[in-house]
N, C-alpha and C positions, 0 to 999 in steps of 0.2 A: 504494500500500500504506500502509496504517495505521502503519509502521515508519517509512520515509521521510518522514511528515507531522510523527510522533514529534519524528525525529532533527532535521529544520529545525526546529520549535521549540525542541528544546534548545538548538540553536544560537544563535540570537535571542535567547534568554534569555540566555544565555552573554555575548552583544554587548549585551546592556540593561545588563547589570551592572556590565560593563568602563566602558560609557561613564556610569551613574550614578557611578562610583566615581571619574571625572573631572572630571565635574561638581563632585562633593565636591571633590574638589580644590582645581579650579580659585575655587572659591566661597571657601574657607577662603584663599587667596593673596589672594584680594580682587576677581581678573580674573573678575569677572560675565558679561561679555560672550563670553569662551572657556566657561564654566561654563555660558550658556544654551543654546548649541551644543550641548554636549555632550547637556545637557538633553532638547534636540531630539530628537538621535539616539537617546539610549537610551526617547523615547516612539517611534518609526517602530521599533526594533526591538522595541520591548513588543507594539506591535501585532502586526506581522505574526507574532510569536511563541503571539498569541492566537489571528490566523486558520489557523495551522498547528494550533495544539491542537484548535481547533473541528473543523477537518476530519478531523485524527489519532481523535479524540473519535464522529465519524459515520461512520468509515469502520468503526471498530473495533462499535460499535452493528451497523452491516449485515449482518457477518459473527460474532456472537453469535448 
């Protein structure tokens, strides 16, 4: 369902931000190397929150 593809990407995005908001952190304390971790993760969570929207996005198209 279109709902369900929704809700994981809101999630994902949810996890993008937490973890860019750590980054920040981490980068302002100086610790680059915790900062690019974080980094990391909130791009794997961007994504898959893109591939959720893609398909929230085609599903919702089908049934219009």
């Amino acid at each position: 369902m279109a709902h369900d593809a929704h809700k994981k990407a809101a999630e994902h995005h949810e996890h993008a931000a937490k973890a860019h908001h750590a980054a920040a952190e981490h980068h302002a304390k100086g610790d680059h190397e915790a900062a690019h971790e974080h980094a990391i993760k909130a791009h794997e969570h961007s994504t898959h929150a893109h591939g959720h929207s893609t398909e929230a996005h085609q599903k919702s198209a089908a049934h219009a």
